[in-house]
C-alpha positions in Angstrom: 0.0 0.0 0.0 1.6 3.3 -1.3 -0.9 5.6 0.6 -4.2 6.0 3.8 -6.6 8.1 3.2 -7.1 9.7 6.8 -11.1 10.8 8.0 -9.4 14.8 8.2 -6.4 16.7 9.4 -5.1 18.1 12.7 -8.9 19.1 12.8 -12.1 18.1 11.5 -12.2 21.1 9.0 -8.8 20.2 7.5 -9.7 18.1 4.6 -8.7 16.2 2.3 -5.9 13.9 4.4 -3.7 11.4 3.8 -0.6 9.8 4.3 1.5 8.7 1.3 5.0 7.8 -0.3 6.1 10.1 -2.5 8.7 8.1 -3.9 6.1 5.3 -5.0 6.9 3.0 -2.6 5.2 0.7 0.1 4.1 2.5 3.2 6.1 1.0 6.1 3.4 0.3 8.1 0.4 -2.4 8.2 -3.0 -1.3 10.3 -4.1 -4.0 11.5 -7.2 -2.9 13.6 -8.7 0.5 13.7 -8.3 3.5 11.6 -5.7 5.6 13.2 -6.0 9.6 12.4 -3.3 12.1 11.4 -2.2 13.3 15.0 -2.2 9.5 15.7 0.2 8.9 13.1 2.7 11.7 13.9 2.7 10.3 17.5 3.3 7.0 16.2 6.6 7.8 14.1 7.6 10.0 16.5 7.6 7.3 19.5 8.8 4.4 17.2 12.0 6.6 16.4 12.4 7.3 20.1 12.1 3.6 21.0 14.1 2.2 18.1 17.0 4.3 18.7 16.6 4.1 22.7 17.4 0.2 22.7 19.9 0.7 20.0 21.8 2.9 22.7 20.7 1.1 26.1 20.6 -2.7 24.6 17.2 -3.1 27.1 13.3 -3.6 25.5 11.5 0.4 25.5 8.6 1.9 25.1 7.0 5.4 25.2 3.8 7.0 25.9 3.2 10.1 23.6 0.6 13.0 23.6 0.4 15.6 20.7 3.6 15.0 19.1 5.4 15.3 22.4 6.6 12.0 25.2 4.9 11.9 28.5 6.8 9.5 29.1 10.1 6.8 28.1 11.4 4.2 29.5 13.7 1.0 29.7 12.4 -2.1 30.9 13.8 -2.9 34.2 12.4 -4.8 36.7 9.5 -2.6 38.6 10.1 -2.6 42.3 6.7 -3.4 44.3 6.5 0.4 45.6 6.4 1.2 41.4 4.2 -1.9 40.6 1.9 0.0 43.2 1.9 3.2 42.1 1.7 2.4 38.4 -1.5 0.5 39.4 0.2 -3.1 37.5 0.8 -4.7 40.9 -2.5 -6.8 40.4 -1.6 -8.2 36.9 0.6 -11.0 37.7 1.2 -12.8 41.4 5.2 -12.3 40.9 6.6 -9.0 39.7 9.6 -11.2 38.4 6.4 -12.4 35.5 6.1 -9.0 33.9 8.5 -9.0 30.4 11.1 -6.4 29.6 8.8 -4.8 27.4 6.0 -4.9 30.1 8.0 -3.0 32.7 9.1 -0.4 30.0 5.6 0.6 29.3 4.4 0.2 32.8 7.0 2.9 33.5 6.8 4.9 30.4 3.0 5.1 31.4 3.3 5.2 35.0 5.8 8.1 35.4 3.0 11.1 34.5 0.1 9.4 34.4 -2.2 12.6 33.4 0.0 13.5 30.9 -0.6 9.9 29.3 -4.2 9.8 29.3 -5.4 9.6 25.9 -1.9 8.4 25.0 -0.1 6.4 21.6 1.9 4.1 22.6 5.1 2.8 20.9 7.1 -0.7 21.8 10.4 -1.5 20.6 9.7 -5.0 20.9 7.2 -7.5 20.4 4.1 -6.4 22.1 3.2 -9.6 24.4 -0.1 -10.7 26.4 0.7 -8.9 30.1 1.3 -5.5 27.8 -1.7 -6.1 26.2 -3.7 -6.7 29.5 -1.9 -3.8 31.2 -2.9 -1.4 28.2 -6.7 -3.1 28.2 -7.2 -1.3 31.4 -5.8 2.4 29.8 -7.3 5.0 28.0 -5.0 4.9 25.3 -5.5 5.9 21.4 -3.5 3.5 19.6 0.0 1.2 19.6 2.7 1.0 17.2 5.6 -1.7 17.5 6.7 -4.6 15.3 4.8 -7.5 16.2 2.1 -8.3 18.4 2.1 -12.2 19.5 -1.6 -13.7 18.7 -3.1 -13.3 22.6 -1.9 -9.8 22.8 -3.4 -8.7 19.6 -7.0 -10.5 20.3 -6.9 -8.7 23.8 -6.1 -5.1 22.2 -8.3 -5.9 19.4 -11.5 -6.3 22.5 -10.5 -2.0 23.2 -12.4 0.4 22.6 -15.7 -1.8 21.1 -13.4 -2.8 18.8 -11.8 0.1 17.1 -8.7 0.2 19.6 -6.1 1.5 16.8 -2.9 -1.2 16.5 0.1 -0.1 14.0 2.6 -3.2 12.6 5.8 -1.4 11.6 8.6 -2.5 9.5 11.5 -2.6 12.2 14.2 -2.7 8.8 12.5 0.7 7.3 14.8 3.1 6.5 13.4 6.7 5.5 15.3 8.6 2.8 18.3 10.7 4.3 16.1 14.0 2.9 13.0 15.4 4.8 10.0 17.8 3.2 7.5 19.1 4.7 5.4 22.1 3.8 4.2 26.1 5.6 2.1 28.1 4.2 2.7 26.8 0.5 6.8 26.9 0.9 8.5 23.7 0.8 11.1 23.4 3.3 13.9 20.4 3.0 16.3 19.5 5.6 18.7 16.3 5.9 17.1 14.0 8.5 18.4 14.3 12.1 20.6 11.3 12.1 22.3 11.6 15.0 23.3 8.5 17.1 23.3 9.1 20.3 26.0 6.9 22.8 28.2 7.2 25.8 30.7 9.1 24.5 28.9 11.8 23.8 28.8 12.3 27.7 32.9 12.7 27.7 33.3 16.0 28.1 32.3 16.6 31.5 33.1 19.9 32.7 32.4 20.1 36.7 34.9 20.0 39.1 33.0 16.4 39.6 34.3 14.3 36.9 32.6 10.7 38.2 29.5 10.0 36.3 28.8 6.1 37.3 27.4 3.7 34.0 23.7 3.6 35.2 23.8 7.4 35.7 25.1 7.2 31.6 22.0 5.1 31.0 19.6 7.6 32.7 21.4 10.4 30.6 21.0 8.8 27.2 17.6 8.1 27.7 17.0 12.1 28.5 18.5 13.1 25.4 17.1 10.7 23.1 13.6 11.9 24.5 14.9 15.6 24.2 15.6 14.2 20.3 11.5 13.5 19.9 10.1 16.2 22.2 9.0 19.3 20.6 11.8 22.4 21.9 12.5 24.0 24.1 12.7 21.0 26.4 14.2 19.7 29.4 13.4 15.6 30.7 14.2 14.5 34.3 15.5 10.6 34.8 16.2 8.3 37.2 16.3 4.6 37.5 15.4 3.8 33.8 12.8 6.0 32.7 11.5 9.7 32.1 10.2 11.0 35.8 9.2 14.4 34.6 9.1 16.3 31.0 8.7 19.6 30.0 8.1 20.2 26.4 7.6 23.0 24.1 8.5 26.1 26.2 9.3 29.4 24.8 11.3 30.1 27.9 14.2 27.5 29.4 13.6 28.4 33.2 9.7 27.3 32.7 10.6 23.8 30.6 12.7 23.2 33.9 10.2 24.2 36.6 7.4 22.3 34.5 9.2 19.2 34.4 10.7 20.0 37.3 7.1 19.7 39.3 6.5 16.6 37.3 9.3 15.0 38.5 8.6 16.2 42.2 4.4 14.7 41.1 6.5 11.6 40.9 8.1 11.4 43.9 5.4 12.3 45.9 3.2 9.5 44.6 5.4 7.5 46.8 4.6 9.2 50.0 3.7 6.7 52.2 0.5 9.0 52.8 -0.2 8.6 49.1 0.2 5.2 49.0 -2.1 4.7 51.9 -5.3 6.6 50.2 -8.1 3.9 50.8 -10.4 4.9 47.2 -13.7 3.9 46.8 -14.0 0.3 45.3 -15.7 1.9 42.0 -13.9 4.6 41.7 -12.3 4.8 37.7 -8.6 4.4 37.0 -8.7 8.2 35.6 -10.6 9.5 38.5 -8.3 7.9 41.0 -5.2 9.6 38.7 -6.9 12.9 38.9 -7.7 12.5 42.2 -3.9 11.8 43.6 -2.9 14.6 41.4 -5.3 17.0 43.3 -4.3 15.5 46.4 -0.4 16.3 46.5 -1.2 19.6 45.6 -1.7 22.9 47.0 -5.5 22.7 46.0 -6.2 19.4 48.2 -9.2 21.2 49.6 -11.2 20.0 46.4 -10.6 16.7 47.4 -11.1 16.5 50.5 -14.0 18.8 51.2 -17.0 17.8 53.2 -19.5 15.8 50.3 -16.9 15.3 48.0 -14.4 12.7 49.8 -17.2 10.7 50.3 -17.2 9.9 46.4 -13.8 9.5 46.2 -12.7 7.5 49.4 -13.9 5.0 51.9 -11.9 7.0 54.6 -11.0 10.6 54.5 -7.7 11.0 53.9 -5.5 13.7 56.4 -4.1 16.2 54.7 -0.3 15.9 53.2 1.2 18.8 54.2 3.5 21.7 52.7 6.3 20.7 55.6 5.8 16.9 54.8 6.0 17.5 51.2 8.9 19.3 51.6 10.8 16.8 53.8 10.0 13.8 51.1 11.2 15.9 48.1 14.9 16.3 50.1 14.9 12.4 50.1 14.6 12.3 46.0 18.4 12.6 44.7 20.7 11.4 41.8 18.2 12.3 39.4 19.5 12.9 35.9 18.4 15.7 33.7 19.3 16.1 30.4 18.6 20.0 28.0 17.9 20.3 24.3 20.0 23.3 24.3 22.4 25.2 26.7 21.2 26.9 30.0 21.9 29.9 29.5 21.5 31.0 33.5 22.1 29.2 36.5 18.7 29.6 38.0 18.0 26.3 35.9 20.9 24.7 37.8 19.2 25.6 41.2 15.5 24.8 40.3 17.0 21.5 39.4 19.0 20.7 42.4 15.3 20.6 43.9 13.9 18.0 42.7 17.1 15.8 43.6 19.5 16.1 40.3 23.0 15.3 40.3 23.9 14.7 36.9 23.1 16.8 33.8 23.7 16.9 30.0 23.4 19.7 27.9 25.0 21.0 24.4 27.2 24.1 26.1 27.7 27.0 24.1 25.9 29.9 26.2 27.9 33.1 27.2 27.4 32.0 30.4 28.7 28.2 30.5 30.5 29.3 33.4 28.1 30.5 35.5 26.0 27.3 35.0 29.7 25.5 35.7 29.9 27.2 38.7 26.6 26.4 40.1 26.9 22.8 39.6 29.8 22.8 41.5 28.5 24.6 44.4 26.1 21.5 44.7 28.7 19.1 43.5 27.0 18.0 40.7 28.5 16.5 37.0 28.1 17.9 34.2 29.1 16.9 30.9 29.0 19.3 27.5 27.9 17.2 24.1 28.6 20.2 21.7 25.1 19.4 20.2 21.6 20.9 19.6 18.8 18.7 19.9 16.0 21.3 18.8 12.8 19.3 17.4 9.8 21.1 15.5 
């Protein structure tokens, strides 16, 4: 098939759509359930590119959870621990965490890490997409998935979503798109060589702190911000730690907010874990996007909603006390060697310090600003490794 015809564009008045090969060849992609739409698509590229070149780099199964041409989430699979299992809501699936796959515990995190960010999400696998994914991705409210096989169990369970119209992509994992990209604004035809870029550990050799010691999971965590950075739309900063994206912040006009966005993301993390959190007794009917909603509202400084007279009575079986601002503030010191990774320079060192908040210790970042030094120096007041890669990772 050379082209899909799509139902409209980025909107409903943006018609005719499609997608097509202008070189005459096959597309390099087989629907097999659904009818996926034009935002869908660009999601699913996106995150197969992410995922593809994320286990090229890391060697370990991925998967990402994308909204609006942006991640809300990456990940490797490593094992989940049972304090994740439990606040990614998987830690009913299977009687033994050691059961869940690779590929299970990379969406599970990819998913897991900002929940509300992911609602509504298209998902991409870099490996086979097996039966506990399948079950765990039942249970979502997800769009669509995109990876390069589905084993027969896992497709008839995603195939049951959504009354039956649950969108699933096969992809061609040996498809290679031509070297030069073309895309269109406002009539003009613009061409640009395709960002090829292969991102590895020696990129991260030039660190330029005072602390030199950046240890090889750390190098993991690193490579996984900047190859999300590589798919998220700029400006845009991504906090990691242990595998997986803990906070994003994508498509800010200003630096400082992409860090204090994904910043409080990260810290929304963290907090889920709060043994106060952890402990919220919901209603037994309460729906998985309710309870999300609810926890978010609940770490926050506008808990009162939740917890008003009337209304935690439809919500939980106990009222919950309240987490306070001094608790929150003595969890969020316990959160540390968190990576974070830039898509271009700092160019202050207020970024350094907003960061150093919510527990980072090592950072990438292209270098190049006026005021390197600045940003040099203020890691070094917290002791923190830096390393310079010399390159831009703006995405558009």
């Amino acid at each position: 098939m050379n082209e899909m015809l799509l139902k409209y564009g980025c909107n409903p008045n943006q018609k005719p759509s499609r997608i097509y090969m202008a070189d005459g060849s096959e597309l390099p992609i087989e629907v097999l359930n659904g009818k996926p739409g034009y935002i869908n698509l660009l999601d699913a590229f996106n995150g197969w590119q992410l995922v593809k070149e994320l286990k090229e780099a890391t060697g370990l199964p991925c998967a990402t959870s994308f909204k609006h041409v942006s991640p809300a989430g990456a990940a490797v699979g490593k094992p989940l621990s049972e304090t994740e299992a439990k606040i990614y809501f998987v830690d009913d699936l299977v009687n033994d965490l050691s059961e869940l796959s690779g590929i299970a515990c990379a969406y599970a995190r990819a998913r897991g890490a900002d929940r509300m960010s992911s609602f509504g999400d298209f998902i991409s696998l870099s490996d086979e997409c097996d039966a506990i994914t399948a079950k765990m991705i039942q249970r979502e409210v997800s769009d669509g998935i995109i990876a390069p096989s589905y084993t027969d169990e896992a497709l008839e369970i995603l195939k049951s979503k959504r009354k039956g119209t649950y969108n699933i992509i096969k992809i061609d994992a040996n498809y290679k798109p031509a070297e030069l990209e073309v895309k269109q604004v406002y009539g003009v035809s613009f061409e640009q060589g395709r960002n090829e870029l292969d991102i590895k550990a020696d990129m991260l050799s030039n660190v330029v702190t005072a602390n030199k010691d950046i240890p090889e999971d750390k190098k993991i965590d690193l490579l996984i911000s900047l190859i999300t950075l590589k798919y998220t739309q700029s400006n845009s900063v991504c906090y990691v730690k242990d595998g997986q994206a803990i906070g994003i912040g994508a498509g800010q006009q200003s630096r400082i907010h992409c860090t204090r966005l994904a910043g409080n993301k990260a810290d929304n993390w963290w907090l889920r874990q709060h043994p106060k959190v952890m402990g919220l007794q919901f209603v037994d009917d309460i729906r998985r996007p309710d309870r999300d909603n609810t926890i978010d509202v609940y770490i926050s400084d506008e808990y009162e909603d939740v917890l008003a007279e009337g209304r935690w009575q439809e919500l939980f079986k106990v009222k919950p006390e309240v987490l306070t601002l001094e608790e929150k503030k003595e969890w969020l010191k316990k959160n540390d060697n968190v990576c974070l990774g830039s898509d271009a320079f700092f160019p202050f060192g207020d970024n350094i310090e907003r960061a150093r908040k919510s527990g980072v210790k090592y950072i990438v970042e292209p270098g190049g600003s006026v005021r390197d030094d600045q940003v040099i120096e203020t890691c070094d007041k917290y002791g923190m490794a830096m390393a310079f890669t010399g390159i831009r990772l703006f995405h558009h």
